[in-house]
C-alpha positions in Angstrom: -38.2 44.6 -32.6 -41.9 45.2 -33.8 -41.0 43.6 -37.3 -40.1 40.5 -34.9 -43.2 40.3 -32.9 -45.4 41.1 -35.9 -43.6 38.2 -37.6 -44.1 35.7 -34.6 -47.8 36.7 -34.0 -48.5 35.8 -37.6 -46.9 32.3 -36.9 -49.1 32.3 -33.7 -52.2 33.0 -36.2 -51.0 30.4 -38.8 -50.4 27.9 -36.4 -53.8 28.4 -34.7 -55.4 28.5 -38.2 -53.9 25.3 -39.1 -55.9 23.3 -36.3 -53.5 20.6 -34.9 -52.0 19.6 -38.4 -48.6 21.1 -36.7 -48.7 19.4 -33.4 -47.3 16.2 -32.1 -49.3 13.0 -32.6 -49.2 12.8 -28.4 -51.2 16.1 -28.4 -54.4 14.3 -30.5 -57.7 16.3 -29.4 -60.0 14.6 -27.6 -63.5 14.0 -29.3 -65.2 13.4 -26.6 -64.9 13.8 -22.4 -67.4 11.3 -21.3 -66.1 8.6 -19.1 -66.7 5.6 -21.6 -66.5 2.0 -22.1 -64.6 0.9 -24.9 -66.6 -1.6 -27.0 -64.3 -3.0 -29.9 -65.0 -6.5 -32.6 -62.7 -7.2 -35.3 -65.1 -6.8 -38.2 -68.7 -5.9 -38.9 -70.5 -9.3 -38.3 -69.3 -9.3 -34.8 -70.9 -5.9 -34.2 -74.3 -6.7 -36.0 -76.0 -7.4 -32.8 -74.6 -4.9 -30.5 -75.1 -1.8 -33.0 -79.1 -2.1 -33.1 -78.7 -2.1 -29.5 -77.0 1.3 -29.2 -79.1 3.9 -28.0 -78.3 7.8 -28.6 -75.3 6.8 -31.4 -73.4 9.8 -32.5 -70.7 8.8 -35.3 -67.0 10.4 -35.7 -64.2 9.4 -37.6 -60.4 9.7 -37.1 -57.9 7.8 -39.6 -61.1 6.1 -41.5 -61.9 4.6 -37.8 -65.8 5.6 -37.4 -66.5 5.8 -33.6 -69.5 5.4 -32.5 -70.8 6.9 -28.9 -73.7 6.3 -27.0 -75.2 3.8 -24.4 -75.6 0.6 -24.6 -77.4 -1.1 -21.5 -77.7 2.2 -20.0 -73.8 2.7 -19.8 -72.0 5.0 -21.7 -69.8 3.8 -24.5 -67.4 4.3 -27.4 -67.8 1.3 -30.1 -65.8 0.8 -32.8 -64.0 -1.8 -35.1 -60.6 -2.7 -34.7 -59.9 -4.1 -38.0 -58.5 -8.0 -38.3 -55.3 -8.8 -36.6 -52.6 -7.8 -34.0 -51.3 -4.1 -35.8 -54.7 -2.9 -36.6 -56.2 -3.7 -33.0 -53.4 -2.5 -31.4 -53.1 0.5 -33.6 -56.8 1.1 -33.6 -57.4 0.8 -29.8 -54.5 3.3 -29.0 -56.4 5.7 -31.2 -59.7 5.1 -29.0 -57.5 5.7 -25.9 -56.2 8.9 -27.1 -59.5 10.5 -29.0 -61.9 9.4 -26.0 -62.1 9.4 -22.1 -61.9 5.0 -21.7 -62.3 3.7 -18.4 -62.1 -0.1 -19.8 -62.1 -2.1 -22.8 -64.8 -4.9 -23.8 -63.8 -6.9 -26.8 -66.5 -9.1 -28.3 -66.3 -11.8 -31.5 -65.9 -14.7 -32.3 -63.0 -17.1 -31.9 -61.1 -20.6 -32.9 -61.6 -23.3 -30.7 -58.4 -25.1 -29.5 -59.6 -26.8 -25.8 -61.5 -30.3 -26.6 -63.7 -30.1 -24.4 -65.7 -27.0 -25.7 -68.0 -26.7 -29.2 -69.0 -24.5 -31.8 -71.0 -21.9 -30.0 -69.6 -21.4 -26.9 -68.8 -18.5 -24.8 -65.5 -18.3 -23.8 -63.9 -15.5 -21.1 -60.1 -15.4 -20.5 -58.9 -14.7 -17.5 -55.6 -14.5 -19.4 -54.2 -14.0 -23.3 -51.1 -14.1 -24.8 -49.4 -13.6 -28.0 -48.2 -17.1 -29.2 -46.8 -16.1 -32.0 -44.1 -13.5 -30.8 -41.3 -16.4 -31.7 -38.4 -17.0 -32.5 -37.5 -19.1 -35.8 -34.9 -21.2 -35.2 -31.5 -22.1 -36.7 -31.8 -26.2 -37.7 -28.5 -27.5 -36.1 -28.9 -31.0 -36.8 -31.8 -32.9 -38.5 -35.1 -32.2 -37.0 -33.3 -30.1 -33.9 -33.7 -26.3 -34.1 -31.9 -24.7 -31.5 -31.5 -20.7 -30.1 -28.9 -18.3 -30.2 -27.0 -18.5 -27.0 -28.4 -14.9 -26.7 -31.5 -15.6 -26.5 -32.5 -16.2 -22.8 -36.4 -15.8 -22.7 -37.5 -18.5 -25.2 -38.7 -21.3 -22.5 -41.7 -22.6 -23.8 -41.9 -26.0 -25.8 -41.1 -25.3 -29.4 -43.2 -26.0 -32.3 -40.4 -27.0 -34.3 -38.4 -23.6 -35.3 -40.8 -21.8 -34.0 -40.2 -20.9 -30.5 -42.4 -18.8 -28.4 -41.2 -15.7 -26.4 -42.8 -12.8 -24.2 -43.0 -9.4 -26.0 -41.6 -6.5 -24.2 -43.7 -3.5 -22.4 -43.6 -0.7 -20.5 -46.1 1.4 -19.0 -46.0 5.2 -17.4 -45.2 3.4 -13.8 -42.6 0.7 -14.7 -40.9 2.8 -17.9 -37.9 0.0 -17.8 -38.2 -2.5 -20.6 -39.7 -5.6 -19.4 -41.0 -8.9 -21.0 -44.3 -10.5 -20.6 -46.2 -13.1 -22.2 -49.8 -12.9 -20.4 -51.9 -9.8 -20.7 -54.6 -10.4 -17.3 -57.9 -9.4 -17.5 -59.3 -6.9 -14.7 -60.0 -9.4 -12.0 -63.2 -7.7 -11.1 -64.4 -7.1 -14.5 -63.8 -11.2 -14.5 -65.8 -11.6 -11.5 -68.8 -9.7 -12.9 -68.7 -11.7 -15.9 -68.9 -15.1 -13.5 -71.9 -13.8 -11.7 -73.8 -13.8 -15.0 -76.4 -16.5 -15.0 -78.9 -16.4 -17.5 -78.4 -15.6 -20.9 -79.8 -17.7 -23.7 -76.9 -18.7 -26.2 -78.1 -19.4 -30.2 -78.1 -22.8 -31.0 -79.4 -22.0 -34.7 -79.5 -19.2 -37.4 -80.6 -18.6 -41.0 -81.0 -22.7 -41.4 -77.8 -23.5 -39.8 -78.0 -25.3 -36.2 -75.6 -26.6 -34.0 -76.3 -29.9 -32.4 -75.5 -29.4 -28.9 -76.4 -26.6 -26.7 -73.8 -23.8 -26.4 -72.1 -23.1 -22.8 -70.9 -20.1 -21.2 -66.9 -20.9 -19.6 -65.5 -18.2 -17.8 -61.7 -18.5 -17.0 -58.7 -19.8 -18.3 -56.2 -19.0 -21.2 -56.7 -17.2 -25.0 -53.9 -16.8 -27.1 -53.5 -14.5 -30.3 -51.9 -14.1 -33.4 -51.2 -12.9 -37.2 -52.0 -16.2 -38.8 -55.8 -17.6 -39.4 -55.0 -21.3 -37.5 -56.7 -23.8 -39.6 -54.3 -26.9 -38.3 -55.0 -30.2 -36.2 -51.3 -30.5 -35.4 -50.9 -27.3 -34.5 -53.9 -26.7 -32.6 -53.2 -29.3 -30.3 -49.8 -28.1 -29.7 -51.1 -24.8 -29.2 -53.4 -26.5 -26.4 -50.5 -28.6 -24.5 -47.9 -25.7 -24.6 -50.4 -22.9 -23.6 -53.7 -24.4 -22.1 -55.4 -22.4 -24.0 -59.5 -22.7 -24.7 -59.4 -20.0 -27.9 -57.0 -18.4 -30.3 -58.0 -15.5 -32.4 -56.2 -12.7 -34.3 -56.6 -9.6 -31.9 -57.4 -9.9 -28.4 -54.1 -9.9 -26.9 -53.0 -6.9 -29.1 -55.8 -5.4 -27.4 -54.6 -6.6 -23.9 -51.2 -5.6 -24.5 -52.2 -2.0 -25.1 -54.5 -2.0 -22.2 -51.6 -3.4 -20.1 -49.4 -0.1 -21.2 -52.4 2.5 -20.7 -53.4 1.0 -17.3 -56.9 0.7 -18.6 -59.0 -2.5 -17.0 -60.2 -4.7 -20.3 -62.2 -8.0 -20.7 -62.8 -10.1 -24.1 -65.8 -12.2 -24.9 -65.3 -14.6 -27.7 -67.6 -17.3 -28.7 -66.0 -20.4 -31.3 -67.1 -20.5 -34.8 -64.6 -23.0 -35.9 -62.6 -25.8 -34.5 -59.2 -24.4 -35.7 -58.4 -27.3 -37.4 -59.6 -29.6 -35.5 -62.9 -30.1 -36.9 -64.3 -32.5 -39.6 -64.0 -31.6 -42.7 -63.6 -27.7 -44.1 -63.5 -25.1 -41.7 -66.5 -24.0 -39.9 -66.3 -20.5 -39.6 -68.6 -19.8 -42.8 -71.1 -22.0 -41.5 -71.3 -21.1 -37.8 -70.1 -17.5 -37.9 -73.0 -15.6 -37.1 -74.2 -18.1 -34.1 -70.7 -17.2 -32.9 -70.7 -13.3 -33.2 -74.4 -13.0 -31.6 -73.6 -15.5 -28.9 -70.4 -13.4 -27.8 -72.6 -10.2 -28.3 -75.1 -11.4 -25.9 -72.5 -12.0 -22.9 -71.5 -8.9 -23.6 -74.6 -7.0 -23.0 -75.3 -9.4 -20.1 -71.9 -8.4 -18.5 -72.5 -4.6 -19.4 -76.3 -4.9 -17.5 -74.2 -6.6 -14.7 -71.5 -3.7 -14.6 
């Protein structure tokens, strides 16, 4: 018997000396028990602005993600970058929700226009994103016709020729039971604080590059996301008939969707650098990128001096 409890309390020892290399990823550590406000971008441009604003930063980093806490407009944060596209910022934001006390998400950068009636330069906020992209492709049954498997119940939206979109399927903690959704809603009062803002002064030029018209603040309406950069007129337009959407990007529903699951309140600012597609020329985005990111990161820090 004493050769047996000397034998486990040497596990005990060993397992305590190994830190939490032997437990369950669900058991993560936290880093950090601050009530926070997660601040996320895609990629470093977008957080340019809002990183010489943080005040009190203190840097960590889990998986390669460095997290960076502090305040920023007096409120205390957690900022990080998500990485480009639907995996990482899904990925990526799960790992901020497990490592650090969130309350809510902010998302801030920039984004491809797809509603006519806004410009390089403007400010949009989502009251709603989806992921157009979860499709199905679809079997050609007769020339130009692509039809579903009988199966296949939830693909209802117009088609884009095979491509045909569908809701993704969730759960959360309250509703465990599978269930499909297409739009991820932003925190009505987190949407509400972002209408009462009034006065911020969007970029209109930067490092020699100007716009020609005045950028606007729209607040409302749909985003959609996906893993493709969307650099077409023909689909672009569909995009905006099938799904009234003002922007499309490469993360913020990802982010949504995870938000959705966690219960956690989230909000995205994104401000168009390119026309996706539907521009003269060659894409915009090299041209108008940084009027984009520090027009988005502006709203932001309005909203967060609102909050």
């Amino acid at each position: 018997m004493k050769n047996w409890r000397t034998l486990l309390a040497g596990c005990a020892l060993a397992a305590t000396l190994a830190g939490c290399a032997g437990l369950p990823s669900g058991t993560a550590q936290r880093l950090d028990e601050t009530p926070r406000i997660a601040v996320i971008s895609a990629f470093q441009p977008e957080l340019t602005l809002l990183s010489a604003q943080m005040q009190n930063p203190r840097r960590q980093s889990v998986n390669g993600v460095e997290f960076t806490t502090g305040t920023l407009q007096g409120k205390p944060v957690v900022m990080f970058l998500s990485g480009i596209s639907m995996v990482n910022a899904s990925m990526n934001t799960q790992l901020a929700l497990d490592r650090f006390k969130v309350s809510h998400i902010v998302y801030s950068g920039i984004a491809g226009g797809v509603n006519p009636q806004l410009n390089v330069g403007d400010v949009t906020v989502p009251a709603q994103w989806g992921q157009y992209l979860e499709v199905l492709i679809a079997r050609e049954t007769a020339p130009g016709r692509y039809t579903a498997p009988p199966f296949i119940k939830d693909a209802t939206l117009p088609n884009y020729g095979m491509l045909h979109p569908r809701p993704v399927e969730v759960r959360t903690a309250a509703q465990p039971q599978v269930a499909r959704k297409f739009w991820f809603e932003t925190d009505p009062h987190m949407l509400e604080v972002a209408r009462s803002i009034r006065s911020v002064e969007l970029e209109h030029c930067k490092a020699g590059k100007c716009l020609t018209h005045k950028p606007k603040l729209v607040i409302g309406g749909n985003g959609v996301s996906g893993q493709a950069f969307m650099d077409n007129k023909a689909f672009r337009e569909y995009t905006f008939k099938t799904f009234q959407a003002n922007v499309l990007d490469m993360e913020t529903a990802a982010v949504g969707h995870v938000a959705y699951s966690n219960a956690v309140p989230y909000i995205a600012f994104r401000s168009l650098s390119d026309l996706a597609g539907g521009g003269e020329g060659e894409n915009e985005m090299g041209t108008f990128m940084g009027i984009a990111a520090d027009n988005s990161a502006k709203v932001l820090l309005a909203f967060l001096a609102a909050w």
